[in-house]
Structure formats: structure tokens, C-alpha cells
C-alpha positions as CSV (number, residue, x, y, z in Angstrom):
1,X,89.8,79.7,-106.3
2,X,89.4,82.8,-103.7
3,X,85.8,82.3,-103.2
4,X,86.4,78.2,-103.0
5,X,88.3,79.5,-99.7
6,X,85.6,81.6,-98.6
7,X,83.2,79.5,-98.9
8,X,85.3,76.9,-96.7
9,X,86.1,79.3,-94.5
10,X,82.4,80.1,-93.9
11,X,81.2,76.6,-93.5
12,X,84.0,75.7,-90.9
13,X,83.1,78.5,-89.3
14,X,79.3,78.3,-89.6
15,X,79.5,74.7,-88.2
16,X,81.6,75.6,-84.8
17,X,79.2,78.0,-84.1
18,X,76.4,75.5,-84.8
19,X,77.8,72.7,-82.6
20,X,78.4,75.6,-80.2
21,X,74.8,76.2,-80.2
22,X,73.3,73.2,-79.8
23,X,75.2,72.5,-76.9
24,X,74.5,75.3,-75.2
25,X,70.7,74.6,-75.7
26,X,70.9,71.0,-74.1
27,X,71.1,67.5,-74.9
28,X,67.8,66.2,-76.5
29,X,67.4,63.6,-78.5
30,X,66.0,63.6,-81.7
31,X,62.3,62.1,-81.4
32,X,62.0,64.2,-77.5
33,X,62.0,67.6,-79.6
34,X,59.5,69.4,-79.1
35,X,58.1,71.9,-82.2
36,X,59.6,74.8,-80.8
37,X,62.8,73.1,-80.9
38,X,62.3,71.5,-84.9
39,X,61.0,75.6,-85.5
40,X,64.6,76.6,-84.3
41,X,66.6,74.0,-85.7
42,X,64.9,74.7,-88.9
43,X,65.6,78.5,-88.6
44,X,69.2,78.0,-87.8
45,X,69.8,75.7,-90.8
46,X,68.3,78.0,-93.3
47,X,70.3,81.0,-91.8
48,X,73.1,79.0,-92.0
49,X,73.0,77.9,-95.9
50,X,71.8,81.4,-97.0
51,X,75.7,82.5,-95.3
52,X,77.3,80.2,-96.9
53,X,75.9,80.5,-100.4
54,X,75.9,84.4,-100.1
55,X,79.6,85.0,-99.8
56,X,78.8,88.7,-100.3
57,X,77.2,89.5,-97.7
58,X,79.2,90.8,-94.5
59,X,79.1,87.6,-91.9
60,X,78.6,89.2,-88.6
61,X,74.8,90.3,-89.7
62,X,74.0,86.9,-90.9
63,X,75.2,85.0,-87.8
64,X,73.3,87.3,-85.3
65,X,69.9,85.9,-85.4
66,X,71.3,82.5,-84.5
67,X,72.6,83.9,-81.4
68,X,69.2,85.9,-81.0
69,X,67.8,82.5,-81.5
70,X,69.4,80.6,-78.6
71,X,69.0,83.8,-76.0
72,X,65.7,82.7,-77.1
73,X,65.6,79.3,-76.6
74,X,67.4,79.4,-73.4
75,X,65.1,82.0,-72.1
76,X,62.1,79.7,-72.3
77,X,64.1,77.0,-71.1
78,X,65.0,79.0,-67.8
79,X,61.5,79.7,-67.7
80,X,59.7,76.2,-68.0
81,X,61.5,74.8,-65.4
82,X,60.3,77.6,-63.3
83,X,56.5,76.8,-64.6
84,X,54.8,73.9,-65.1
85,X,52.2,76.2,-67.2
86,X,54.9,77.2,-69.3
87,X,56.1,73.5,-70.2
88,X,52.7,72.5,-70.9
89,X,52.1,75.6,-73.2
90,X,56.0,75.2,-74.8
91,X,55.6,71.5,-75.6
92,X,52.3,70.3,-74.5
93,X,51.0,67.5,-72.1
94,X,51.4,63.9,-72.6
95,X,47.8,62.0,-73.4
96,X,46.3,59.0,-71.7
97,X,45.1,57.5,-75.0
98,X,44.4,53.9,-73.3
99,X,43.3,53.9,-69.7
100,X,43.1,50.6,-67.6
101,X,42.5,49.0,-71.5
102,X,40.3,51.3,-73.0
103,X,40.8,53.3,-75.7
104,X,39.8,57.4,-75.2
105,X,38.4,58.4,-78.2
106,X,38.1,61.8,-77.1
107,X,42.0,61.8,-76.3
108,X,43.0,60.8,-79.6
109,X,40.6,63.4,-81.8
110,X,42.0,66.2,-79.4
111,X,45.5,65.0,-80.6
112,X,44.5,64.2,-84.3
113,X,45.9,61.0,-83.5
114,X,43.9,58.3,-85.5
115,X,43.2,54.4,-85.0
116,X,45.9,53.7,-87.9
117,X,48.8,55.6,-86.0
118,X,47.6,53.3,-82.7
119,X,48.4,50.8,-84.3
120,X,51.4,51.1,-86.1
121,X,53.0,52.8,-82.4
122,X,51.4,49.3,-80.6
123,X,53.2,47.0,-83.2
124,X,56.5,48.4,-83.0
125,X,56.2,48.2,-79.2
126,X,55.4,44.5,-80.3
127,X,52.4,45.0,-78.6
128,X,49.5,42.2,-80.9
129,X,46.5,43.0,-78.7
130,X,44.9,46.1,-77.8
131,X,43.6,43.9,-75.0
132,X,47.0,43.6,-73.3
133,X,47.7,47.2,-72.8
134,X,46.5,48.6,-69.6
135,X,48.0,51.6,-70.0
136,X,49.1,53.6,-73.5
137,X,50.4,57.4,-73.0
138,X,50.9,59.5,-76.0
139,X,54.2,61.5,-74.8
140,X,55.0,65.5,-76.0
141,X,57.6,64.0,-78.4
142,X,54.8,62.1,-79.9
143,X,55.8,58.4,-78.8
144,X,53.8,56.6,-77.2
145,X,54.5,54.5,-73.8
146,X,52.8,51.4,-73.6
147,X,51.9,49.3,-70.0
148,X,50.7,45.8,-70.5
149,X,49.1,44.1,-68.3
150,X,51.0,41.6,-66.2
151,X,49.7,39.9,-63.1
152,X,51.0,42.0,-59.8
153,X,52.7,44.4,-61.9
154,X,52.5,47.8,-60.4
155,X,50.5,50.1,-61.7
156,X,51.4,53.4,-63.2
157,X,52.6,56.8,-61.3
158,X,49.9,59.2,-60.8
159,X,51.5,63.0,-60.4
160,X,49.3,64.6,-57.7
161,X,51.4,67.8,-57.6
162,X,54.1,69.7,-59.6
163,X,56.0,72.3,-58.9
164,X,53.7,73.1,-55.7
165,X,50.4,73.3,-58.1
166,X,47.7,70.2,-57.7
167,X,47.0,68.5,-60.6
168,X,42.9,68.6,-61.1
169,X,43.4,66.2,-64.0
170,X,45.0,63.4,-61.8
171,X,43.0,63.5,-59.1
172,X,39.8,63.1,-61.2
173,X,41.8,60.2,-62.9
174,X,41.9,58.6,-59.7
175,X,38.7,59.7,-58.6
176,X,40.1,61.8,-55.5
177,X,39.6,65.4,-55.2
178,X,41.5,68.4,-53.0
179,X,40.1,67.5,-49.5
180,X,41.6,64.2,-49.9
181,X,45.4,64.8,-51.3
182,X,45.6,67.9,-48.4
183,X,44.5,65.3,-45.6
184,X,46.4,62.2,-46.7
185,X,49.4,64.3,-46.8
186,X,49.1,66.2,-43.5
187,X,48.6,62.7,-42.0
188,X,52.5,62.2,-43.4
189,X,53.5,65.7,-41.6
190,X,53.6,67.4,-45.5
191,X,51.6,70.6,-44.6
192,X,52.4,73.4,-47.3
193,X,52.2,71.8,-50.7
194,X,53.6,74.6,-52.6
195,X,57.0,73.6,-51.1
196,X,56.6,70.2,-52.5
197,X,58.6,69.9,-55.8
198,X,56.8,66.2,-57.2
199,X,54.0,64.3,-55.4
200,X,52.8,61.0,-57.2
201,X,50.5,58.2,-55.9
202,X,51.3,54.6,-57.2
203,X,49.6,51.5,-55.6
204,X,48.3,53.4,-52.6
205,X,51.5,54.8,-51.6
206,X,52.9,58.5,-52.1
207,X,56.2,59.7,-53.5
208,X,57.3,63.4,-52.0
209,X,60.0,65.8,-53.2
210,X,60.7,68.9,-51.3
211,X,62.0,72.0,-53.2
212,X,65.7,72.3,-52.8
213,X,66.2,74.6,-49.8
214,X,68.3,77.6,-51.3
């Protein structure tokens, strides 16, 4: 009966310090975790069983590395938000797998994304022909965002600069280059793009966010 009780003991325990946990690390939902977050979640359950099972072992010793884990976790949060290089190499970069209604090829072997998983993505977005998407972006979560096309829809937002860094991949995109982004925007009085926080370009028009002034 005794080690009934410690066992209940543990697993009460061992789930308030769980829920504890996650919270501190952030609301995400499920399908927006990224690997390092599965990795962790993984490492935390298996800590977790092997405490419970093992009532022999002191507790204190066993709960540690989950607390190791989420300095850990946090610490690369803190960080990506500080660097866009950091995010990309933490969870990656969402892929233009169909641009303007053509499928990239070359996108989807660099993802190991095949025709089959297209497809299945473009039927549960209800989507019946590959000819009415002008747009399909294979997000970091590994969902994929699909724009049809629709007569004077507008099209889709172009990030031009992050986090004060240019974004060579959308101005090629877009078939612009730096001359052009710096002189449009000093035409709109924006001189010093590292204190711009997001700059996107949609239908011929800019979006500008400063840095928060501190």
C-alpha cells in the first residue's frame, strides 16, 4: 500500500511541475511545434515516467534536468526573438512550394516533401485543382497555407526586412534588389533600415514597423 502512495504522490507531483513547465515555455499549439520543441516534450515525458516507476530513487535528482530543460528552452526563446538567424536555424523557414500557380520542384526535394503529401495538404484545404492555387507556402510547423486565385484578390505579403536585416530571398522573389528597397523607402522618409522592426510589400504598397523605442 506504502509504495501505492508513493507512487501517487510522485505523479501528482510530477504533473504540477509539468503543467508548470509548459506554461512557462509558452502557448503553442500542437501542429506550430517546432522539432526542438517535440525533442523536449519528448525528453520531459520520459524523465518523467522513469520518476515515477523508479520509486527508489531520490526525486530531486530526477526532476533537475526538466528544469535544466526549460532554462534551455527559454534561453533560445529569448534569443530567437533577438535573431531572425536564430529562428530560421531553431525551426527553419517556411517554403514557397507553389508560386503564382506553379509548382517548385526544387522547393519540395529540399523539404523531402513529395507530390502525394501536396496533395493530401490541397484536399483538406478543399482545394480540387492545382490550377486554382496561386499561392501554396509550406509553414515551419509543416502545414501548408494555400492562396487561390480569386479575381482582385490581393496578393500575398512580401517581407522585405526583419528585424533590420534585408531579405535577399524576397527581393529576388519580386525581382527587386537593394538599390531599389533603400530608395523607395527613403522616398517615405525611412532612412536607417536596421531600426525598422518588419517591412513587407503587398500590391505596390509598403508596410513599416519601427523597433519599439526603449
Amino acid at each position: 500500500m506504502e509504495e501505492y502512495i508513493i507512487i501517487l504522490l510522485r505523479t501528482l507531483l510530477l504533473y504540477a511541475i509539468i503543467v508548470l513547465v509548459f506554461r512557462l515555455m509558452g502557448k503553442r499549439e500542437i501542429g506550430e511545434l517546432s522539432i526542438l520543441d517535440l525533442v523536449v516534450y519528448i525528453m520531459i515525458a520520459e524523465i518523467a515516467v522513469a520518476a515515477i516507476e523508479d520509486i527508489k530513487t531520490d526525486l530531486i535528482p530526477t526532476i533537475l534536468p526538466i528544469f535544466i530543460l526549460l532554462l534551455i528552452q527559454i534561453g533560445l526563446a529569448v534569443l530567437s526573438l533577438k535573431s531572425k538567424k536564430i529562428r530560421d536555424l531553431i525551426d527553419g523557414k517556411p517554403t514557397i512550394i507553389i508560386n503564382k500557380g506553379k509548382i517548385d520542384e526544387k522547393a519540395m526535394k529540399s523539404q523531402r516533401y513529395n507530390m502525394d503529401d501536396l496533395l493530401l495538404q490541397l484536399r483538406e484545404k478543399d482545394v480540387r485543382n492545382i490550377a486554382d492555387v496561386e499561392f501554396a507556402i509550406l509553414e515551419t510547423s509543416g502545414k501548408l497555407s494555400v492562396f487561390e486565385k480569386e479575381p482582385n484578390k490581393s496578393g500575398i505579403t512580401i517581407p522585405l526586412i526583419i528585424d533590420g536585416v534585408i531579405q535577399d530571398a524576397s527581393l529576388k522573389e519580386i525581382g527587386k534588389n537593394h538599390s531599389w528597397l533603400t530608395q523607395e523607402l527613403r522616398k517615405q522618409g525611412h532612412i536607417k533600415i536596421e531600426k525598422i522592426s518588419f517591412c513587407s510589400f503587398q500590391d505596390g504598397k509598403f508596410y513599416i514597423d519601427y523597433f519599439e523605442e526603449k
